[in-house]
C-alpha positions as CSV (number, residue, x, y, z in Angstrom):
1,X,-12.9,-12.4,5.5
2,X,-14.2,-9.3,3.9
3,X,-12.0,-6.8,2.0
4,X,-13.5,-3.8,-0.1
5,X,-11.5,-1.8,-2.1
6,X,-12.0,1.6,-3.8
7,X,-10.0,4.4,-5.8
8,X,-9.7,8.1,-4.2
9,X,-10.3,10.7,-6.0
10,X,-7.1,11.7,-7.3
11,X,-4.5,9.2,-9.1
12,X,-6.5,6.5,-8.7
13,X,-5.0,5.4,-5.8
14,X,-6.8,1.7,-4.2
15,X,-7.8,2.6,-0.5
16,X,-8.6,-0.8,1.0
17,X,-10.9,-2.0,4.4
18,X,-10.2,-5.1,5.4
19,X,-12.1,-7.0,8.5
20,X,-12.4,-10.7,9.4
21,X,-16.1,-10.4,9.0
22,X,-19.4,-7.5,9.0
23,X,-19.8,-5.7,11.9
24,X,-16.7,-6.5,13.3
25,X,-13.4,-4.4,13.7
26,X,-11.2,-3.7,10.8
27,X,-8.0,-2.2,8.9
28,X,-7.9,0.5,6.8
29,X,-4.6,0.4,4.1
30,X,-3.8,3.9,2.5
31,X,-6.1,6.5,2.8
32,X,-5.1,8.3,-0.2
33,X,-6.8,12.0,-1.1
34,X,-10.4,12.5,-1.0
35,X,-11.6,9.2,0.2
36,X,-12.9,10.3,3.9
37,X,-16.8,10.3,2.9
38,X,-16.7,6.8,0.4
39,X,-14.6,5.3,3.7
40,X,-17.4,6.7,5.9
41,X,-20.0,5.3,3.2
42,X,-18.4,1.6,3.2
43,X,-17.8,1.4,7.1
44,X,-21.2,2.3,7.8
45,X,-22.4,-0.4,4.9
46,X,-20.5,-3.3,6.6
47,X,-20.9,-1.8,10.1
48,X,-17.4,-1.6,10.5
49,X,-14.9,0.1,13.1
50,X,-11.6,0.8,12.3
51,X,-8.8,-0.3,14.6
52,X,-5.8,0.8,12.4
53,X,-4.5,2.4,9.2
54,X,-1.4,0.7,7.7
55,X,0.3,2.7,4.9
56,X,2.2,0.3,2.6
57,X,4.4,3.6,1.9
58,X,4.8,7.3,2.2
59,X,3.6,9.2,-0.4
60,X,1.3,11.8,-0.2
61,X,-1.5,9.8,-2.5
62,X,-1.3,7.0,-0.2
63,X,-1.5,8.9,2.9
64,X,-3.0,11.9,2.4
65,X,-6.2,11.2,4.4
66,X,-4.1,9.4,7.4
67,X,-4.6,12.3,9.7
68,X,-8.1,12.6,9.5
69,X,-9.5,8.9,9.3
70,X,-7.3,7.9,12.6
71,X,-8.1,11.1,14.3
72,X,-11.7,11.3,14.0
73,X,-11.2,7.5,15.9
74,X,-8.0,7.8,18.0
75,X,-6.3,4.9,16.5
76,X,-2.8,3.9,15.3
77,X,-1.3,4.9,12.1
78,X,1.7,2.0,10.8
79,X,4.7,2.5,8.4
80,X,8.0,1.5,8.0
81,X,10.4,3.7,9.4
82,X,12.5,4.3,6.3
83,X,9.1,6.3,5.5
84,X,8.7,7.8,8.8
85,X,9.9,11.2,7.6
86,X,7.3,11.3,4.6
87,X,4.6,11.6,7.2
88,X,6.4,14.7,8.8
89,X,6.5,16.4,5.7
90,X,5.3,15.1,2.2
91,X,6.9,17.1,0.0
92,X,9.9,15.6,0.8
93,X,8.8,12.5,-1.6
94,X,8.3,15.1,-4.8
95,X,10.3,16.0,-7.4
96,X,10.4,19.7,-9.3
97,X,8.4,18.2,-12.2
98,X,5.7,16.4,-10.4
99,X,2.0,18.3,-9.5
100,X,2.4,20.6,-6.6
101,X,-1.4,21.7,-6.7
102,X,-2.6,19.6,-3.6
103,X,0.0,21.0,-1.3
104,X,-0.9,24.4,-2.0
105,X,-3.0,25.8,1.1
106,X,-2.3,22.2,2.9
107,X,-2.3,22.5,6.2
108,X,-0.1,19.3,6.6
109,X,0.0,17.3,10.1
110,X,1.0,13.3,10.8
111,X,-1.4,11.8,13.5
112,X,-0.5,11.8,16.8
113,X,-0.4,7.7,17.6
114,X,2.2,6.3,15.2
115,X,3.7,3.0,15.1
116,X,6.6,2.0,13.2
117,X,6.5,-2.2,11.4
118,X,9.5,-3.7,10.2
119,X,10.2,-6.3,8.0
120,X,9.2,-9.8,9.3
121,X,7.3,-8.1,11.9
122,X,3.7,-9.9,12.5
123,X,1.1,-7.9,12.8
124,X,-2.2,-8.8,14.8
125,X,-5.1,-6.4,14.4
126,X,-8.8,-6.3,14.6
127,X,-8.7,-10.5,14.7
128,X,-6.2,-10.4,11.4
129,X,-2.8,-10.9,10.8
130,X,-0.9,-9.6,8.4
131,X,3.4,-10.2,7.8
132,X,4.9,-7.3,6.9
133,X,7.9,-7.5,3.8
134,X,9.8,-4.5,3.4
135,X,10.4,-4.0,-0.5
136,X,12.0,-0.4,-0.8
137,X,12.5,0.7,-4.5
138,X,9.6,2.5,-5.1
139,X,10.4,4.2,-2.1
140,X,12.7,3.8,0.8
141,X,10.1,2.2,3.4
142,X,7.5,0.6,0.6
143,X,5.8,-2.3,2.5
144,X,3.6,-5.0,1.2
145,X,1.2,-6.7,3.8
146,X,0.7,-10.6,3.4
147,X,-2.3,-12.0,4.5
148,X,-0.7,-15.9,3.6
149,X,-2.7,-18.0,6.4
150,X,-6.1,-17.8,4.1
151,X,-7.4,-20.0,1.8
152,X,-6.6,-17.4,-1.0
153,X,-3.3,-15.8,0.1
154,X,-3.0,-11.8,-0.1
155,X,-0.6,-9.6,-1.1
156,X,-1.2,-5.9,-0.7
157,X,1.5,-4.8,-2.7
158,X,1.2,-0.9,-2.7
159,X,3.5,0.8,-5.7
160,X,5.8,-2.2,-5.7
161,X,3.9,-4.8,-7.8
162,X,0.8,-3.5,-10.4
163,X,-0.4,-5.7,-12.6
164,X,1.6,-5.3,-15.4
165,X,3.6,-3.3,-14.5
166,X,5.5,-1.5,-11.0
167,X,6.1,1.3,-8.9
168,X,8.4,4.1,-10.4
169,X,11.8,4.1,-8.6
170,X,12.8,8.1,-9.8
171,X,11.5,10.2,-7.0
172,X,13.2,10.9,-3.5
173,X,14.0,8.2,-2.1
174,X,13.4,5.6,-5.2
175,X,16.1,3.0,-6.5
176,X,16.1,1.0,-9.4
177,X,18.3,-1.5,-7.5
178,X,16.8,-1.7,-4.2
179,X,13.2,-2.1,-6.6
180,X,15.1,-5.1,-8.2
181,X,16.0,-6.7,-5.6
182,X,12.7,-6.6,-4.0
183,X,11.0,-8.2,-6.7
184,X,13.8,-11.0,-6.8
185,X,13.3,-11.6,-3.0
186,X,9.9,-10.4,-1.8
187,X,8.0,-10.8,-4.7
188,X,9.2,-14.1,-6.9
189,X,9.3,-15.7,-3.9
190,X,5.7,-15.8,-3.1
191,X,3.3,-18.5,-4.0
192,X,1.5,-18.4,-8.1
193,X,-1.9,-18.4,-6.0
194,X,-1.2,-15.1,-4.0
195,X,-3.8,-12.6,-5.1
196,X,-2.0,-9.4,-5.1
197,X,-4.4,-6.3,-4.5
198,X,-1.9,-3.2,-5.5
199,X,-1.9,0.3,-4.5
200,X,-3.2,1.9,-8.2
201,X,-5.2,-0.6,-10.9
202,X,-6.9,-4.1,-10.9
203,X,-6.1,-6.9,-8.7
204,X,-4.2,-9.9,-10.0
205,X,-1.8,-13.0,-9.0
206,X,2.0,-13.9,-8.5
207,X,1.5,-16.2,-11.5
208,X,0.1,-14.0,-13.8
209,X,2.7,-11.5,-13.2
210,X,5.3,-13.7,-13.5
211,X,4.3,-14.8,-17.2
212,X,3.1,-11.1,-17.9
213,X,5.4,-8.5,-16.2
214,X,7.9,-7.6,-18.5
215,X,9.9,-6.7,-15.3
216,X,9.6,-10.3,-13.2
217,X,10.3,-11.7,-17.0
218,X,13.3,-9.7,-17.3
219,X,14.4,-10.9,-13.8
220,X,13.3,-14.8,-14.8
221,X,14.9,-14.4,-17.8
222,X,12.8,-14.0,-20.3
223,X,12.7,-11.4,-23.1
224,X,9.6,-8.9,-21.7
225,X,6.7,-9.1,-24.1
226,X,5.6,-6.2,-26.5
227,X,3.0,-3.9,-25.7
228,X,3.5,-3.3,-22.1
């Protein structure tokens, strides 16, 4: 399996391609802002064709590109339907304090083929499989996508799980509680091997997070280490 993974240009957010081999079909997960020409750069590396863009939420940083990549290539956009909204209009996910510079002079449309996953829901794309766990906190309709029939299980957590560290539960739509109890019941329940590739930072693993996280420590209950 190939997977290749890359930051946009703006908040660092992790844009990955996944494909079961070069030259074969493949999966694009958030298209966040700015990444149409490194996409373009990667797909025509691994002579690639997408079949699909799966957003693990709705958040302009995640999806901001959406439009444009499955567009260009008439193909399906994916997202939970909690988030369906988001992709209608984006500024429904900000708050007065956050950065309102890339919405000014955006001329903001969702793609015309969208599909709406659910949690449980298998899906089969481009020779992959990926099961989709609903884990709202971070926002109503945050996803992860498991990849667990590999010989290395993945996780693709989006803002849910960072290493270190997860998504922030105080915009529209975030709750600490519903964020709490996705990590109880999506998260802690996954496998130590599961290599979790998240929406912003460096990969890492169930079982380092559970020893390093101050918040799967809190919920394991230990005392959450210093200097997080």
């Amino acid at each position: 399996m190939l997977v290749v993974g890359f930051p946009a240009q703006a908040f660092g957010t992790n844009c990955f391609v996944v494909a079961s081999a070069p030259g074969e079909q493949c999966v694009v997960i958030d298209p966040g802002i700015g990444v149409v020409d490194q996409l373009d750069v990667v797909l025509e590396q691994h002579r690639l064709h997408p079949a699909a863009v799966m957003l693990t939420h709705g958040h302009l940083d995640h999806t901001f590109s959406v439009t444009p990549v499955c567009g260009a290539r008439g193909i399906t956009a994916y997202i939970h339907p909690r988030d369906r909204e988001l992709l209608r209009d984006p500024s429904k996910a900000l708050s007065s304090a956050d950065p309102q510079w890339f919405l000014r002079g955006l001329e903001w449309s969702e793609p015309d083929d969208v599909a709406e996953m659910h949690d449980g829901t298998v899906l089969e794309i481009a020779g992959l499989k990926f099961t989709i766990s609903h884990a709202p906190g971070h926002t109503g309709g945050s996803v992860m996508f498991r990849m667990p029939d590999y010989q290395d299980p993945l996780c693709f957590s989006g803002d849910v799980l960072f290493r270190d560290g997860i998504g922030r539960t105080d915009l529209p739509g975030g709750s600490m509680a519903e964020m709490t109890a996705s990590l109880r019941d999506k998260v802690l329940t996954l496998p130590d091997e599961t290599v979790v590739l998240p929406g912003h930072g460096p990969e890492t693993t169930i079982g380092r997070e559970r020893v390093h996280n101050p918040f799967l420590r809190e919920l394991l209950g230990s005392s959450p280490s210093r200097g997080f």
